[in-house]
C-alpha positions as CSV (number, residue, x, y, z in Angstrom):
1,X,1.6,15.6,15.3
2,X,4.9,16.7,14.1
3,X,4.7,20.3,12.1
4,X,7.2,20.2,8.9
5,X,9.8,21.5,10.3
6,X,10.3,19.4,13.2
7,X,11.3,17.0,10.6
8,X,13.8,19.0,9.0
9,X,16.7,17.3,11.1
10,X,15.0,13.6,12.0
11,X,15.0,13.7,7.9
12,X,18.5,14.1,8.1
13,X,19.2,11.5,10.7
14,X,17.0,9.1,8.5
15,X,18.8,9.6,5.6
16,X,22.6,9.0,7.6
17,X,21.0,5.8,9.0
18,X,20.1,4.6,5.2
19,X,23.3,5.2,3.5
20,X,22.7,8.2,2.2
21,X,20.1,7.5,0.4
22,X,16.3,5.7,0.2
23,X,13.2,5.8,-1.1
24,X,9.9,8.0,0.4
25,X,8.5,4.9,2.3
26,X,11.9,4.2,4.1
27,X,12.2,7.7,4.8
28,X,9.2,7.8,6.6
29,X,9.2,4.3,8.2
30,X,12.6,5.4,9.2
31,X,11.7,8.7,10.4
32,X,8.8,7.3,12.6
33,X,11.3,5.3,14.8
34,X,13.9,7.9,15.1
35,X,11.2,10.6,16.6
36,X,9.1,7.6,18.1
37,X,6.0,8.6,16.5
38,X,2.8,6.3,18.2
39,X,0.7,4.6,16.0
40,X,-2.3,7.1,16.5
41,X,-0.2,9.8,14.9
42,X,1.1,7.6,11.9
43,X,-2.5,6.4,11.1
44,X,-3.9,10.2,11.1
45,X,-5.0,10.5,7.3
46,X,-4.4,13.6,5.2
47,X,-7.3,15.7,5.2
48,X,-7.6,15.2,1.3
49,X,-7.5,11.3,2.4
50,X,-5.5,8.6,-0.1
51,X,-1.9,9.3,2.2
52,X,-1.1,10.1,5.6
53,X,-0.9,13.5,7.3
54,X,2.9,12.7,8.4
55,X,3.4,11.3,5.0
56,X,2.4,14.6,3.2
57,X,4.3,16.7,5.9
58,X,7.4,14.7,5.6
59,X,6.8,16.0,1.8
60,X,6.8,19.5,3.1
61,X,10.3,18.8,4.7
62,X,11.9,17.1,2.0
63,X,10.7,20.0,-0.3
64,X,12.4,22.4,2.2
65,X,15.5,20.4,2.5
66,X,16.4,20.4,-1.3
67,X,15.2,23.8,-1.5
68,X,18.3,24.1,0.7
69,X,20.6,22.1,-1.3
70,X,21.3,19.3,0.9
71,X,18.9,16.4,-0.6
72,X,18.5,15.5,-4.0
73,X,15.4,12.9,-5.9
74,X,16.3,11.3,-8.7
75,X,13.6,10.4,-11.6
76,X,13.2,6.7,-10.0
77,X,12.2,8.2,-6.9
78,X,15.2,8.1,-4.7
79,X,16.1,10.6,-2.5
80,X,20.0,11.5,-1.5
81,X,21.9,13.8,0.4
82,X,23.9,16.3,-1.5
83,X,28.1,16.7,-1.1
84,X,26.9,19.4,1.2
85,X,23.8,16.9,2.7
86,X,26.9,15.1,3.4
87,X,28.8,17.9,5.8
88,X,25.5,18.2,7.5
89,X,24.7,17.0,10.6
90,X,22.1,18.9,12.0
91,X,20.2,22.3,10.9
92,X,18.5,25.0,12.3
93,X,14.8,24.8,11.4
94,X,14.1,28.7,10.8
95,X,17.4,29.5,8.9
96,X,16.4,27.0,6.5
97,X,12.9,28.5,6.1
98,X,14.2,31.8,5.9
99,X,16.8,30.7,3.4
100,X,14.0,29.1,1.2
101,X,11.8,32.0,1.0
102,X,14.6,34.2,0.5
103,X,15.2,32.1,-2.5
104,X,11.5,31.4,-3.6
105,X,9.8,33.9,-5.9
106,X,7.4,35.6,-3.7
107,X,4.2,34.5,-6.3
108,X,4.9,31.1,-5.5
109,X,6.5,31.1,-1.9
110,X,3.6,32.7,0.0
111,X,3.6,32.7,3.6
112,X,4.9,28.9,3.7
113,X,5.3,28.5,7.1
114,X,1.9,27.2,7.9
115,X,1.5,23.8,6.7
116,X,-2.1,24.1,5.5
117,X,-1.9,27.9,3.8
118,X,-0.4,28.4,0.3
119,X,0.8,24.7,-0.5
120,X,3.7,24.9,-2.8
121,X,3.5,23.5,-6.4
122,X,6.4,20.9,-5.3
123,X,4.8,19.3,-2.5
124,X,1.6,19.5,-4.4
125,X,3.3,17.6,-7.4
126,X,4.6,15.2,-5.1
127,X,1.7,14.2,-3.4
128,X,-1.7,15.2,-5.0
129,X,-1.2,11.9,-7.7
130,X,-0.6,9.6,-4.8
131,X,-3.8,10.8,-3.4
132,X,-5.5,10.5,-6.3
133,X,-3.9,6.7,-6.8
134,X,-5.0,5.9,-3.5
135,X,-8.6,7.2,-3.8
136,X,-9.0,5.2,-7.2
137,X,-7.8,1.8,-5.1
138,X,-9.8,2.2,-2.5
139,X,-13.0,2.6,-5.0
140,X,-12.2,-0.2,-7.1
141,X,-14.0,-3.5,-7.2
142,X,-12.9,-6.7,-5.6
143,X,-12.2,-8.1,-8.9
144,X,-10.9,-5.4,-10.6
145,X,-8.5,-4.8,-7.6
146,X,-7.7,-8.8,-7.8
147,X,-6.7,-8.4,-10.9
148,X,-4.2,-5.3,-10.1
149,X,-2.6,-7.1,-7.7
150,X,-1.9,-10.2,-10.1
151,X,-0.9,-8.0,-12.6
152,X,1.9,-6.5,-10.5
153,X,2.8,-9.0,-9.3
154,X,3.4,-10.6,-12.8
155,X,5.2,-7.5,-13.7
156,X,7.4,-7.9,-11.0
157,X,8.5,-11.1,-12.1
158,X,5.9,-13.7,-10.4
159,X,5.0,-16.7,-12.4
160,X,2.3,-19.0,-11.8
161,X,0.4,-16.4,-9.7
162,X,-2.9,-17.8,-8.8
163,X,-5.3,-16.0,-6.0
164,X,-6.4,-18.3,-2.9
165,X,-8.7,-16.7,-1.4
166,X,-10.6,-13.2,-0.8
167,X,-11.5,-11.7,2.9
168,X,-14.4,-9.7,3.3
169,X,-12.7,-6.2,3.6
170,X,-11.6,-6.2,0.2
171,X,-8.1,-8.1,0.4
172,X,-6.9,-11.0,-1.0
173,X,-4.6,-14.1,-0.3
174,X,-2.7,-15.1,-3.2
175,X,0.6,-17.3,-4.3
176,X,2.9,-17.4,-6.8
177,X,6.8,-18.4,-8.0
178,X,9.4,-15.9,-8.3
179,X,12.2,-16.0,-10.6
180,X,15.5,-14.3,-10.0
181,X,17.8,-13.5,-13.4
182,X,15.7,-16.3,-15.2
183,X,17.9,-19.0,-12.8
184,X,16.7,-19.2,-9.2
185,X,13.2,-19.4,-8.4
186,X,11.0,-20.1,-5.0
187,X,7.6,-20.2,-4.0
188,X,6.0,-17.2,-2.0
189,X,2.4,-16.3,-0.5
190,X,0.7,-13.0,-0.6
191,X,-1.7,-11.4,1.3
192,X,-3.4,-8.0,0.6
193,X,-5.0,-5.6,2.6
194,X,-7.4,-3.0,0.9
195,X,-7.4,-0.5,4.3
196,X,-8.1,3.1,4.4
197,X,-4.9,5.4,5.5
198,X,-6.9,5.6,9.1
199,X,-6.5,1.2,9.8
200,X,-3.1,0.0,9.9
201,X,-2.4,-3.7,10.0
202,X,-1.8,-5.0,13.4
203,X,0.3,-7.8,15.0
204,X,-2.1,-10.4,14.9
205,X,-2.8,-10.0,11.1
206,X,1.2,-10.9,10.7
207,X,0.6,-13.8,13.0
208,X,-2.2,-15.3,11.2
209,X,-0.2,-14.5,8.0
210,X,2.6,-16.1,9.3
211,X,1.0,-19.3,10.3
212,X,-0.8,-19.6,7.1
213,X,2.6,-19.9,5.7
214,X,4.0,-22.8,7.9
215,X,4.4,-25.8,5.2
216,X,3.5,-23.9,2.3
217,X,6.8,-21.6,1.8
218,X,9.0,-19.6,3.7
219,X,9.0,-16.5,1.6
220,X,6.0,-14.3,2.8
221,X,5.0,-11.1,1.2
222,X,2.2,-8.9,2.8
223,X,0.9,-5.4,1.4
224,X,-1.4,-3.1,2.5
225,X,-2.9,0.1,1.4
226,X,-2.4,1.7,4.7
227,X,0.8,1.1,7.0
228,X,1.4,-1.2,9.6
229,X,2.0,-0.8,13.2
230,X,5.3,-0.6,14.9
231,X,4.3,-3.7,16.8
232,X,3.5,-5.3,13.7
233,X,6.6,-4.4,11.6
234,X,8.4,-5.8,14.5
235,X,6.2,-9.2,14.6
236,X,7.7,-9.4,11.0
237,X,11.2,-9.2,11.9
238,X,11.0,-10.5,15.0
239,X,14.5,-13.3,15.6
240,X,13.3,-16.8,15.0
241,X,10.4,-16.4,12.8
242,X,10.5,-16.4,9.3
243,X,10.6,-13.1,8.0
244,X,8.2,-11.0,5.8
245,X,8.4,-8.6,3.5
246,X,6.0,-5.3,4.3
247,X,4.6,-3.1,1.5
248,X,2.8,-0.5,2.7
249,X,0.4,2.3,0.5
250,X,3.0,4.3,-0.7
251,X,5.2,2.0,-1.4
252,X,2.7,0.5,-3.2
253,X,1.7,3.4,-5.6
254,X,5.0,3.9,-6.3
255,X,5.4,0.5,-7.4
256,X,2.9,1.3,-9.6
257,X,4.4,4.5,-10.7
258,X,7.6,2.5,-11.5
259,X,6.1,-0.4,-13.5
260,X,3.7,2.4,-15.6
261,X,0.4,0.9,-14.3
262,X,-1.8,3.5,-14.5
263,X,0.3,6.0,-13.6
264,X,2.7,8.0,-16.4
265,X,4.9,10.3,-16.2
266,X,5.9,13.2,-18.3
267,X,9.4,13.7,-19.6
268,X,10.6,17.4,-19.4
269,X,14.1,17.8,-20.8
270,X,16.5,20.9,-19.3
271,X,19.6,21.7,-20.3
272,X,21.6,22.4,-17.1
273,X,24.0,25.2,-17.6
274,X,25.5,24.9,-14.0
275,X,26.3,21.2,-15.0
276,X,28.3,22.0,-18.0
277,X,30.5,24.9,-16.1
278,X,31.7,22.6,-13.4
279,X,33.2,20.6,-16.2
């Protein structure tokens, strides 16, 4: 298991390999091929449970990284590199430490180098509500998660959705027509995994997905709770196939986020001087 700051410059890399820019679940999906993480590391849960223990120490990095002025979030939830992001190809792990703690108020820096000792209040932000989201999906009826899944789907511009089917762990098959700017439209399946952070979605579920798609539509959308494998993120790319979309748990929750589904956010306005005297 990677510590924090031996993601300090695979975050970088990530970031270059995006554009520039990309959401937390690219990030870490992209950061997981770069250092070749296995799939027993990926599918380690946080000890608080609901998110991964590489997803909430890839927090700890990207805290670090803006800290040290080269990575930027925006309140949509994008992450960027900064003009000096930009410049930067690679850091030195300890000089940013030492540059954020210079620059931390001692009351709420702490000794931040250990990963599990005096969690900052940035990191915590970040990830304590997607633990909590998680927690609350995973305890949630069959029906009552049915009907979340419908609804975001609807709210993300499905029509017609109707669920096919339920599996005994908690998922559900479901189908539905998508309309794009009130012109186009096609059909597309769905299938949804209810798994624990710990149980990633293998090969063989794609397959199966797959083939339950063959004369139906070719549009294919699959989301999970947890993650998937590597092996199975490449089953749904793979040439020759028709492709699939992936949604995995964070991704998930932050589409929830997005579309105010049970989660809200608070607006705090600040007046940025700095802003005004670059003008």
């Amino acid at each position: 298991m990677p510590q924090y700051h031996e993601l300090f410059n695979p975050l970088l890399e990530a970031f270059r390999n995006l554009g520039g820019s990309a959401r937390n679940d690219e990030l870490l999906k992209e950061v997981i091929s770069i250092m070749d993480l296995s799939d027993e590391v990926t599918s380690t849960p946080h000890k608080d449970g609901g998110i991964s223990e590489v997803a909430y120490r890839l927090a700890w990095a990207r805290t670090y990284l803006k800290k040290r002025g080269l990575i930027d979030n925006s309140s949509k939830g994008v992450w960027a590199l900064t003009h000096e992001g930009t410049k930067t190809s690679h850091v030195d792990p300890s000089e940013v430490i030492a540059y954020v703690r210079r620059n931390t108020s001692s009351s709420k820096a702490g000794n931040m180098s250990p990963i599990s000792e005096n969690e900052t209040q940035e990191v915590e932000d970040e990830t304590s509500w997607k633990v909590d989201a998680m927690k609350i999906l995973l305890s949630l009826s069959p029906s009552a998660f049915e009907r979340l899944v419908v609804r975001v789907l609807r709210e993300s511009g499905f029509d017609d959705v109707t669920v096919t089917g339920k599996s005994g762990d908690g998922g559900i098959d479901g189908k539905g027509l998508i309309r794009v700017n009130g012109i186009l439209s096609f059909h597309a399946v769905v299938q949804c995994k209810r798994y624990s952070p710990g149980r990633l979605v293998t090969p063989s579920e794609i397959r199966d997905f797959r083939g339950a798609m063959q004369g139906r539509t070719d549009k294919g959308i699959f989301i999970t709770t947890s993650d998937f494998t590597k092996a199975a993120i490449e089953e749904a790319t793979r040439d020759g196939a028709p492709p699939l979309d992936l949604i995995n748990g964070e991704r998930f929750v932050d589409i929830l986020k997005e579309l105010r589904l049970g989660v809200s956010t608070r607006e705090i306005v600040v007046v940025d001087r700095g802003w005004f005297e670059g003008l």
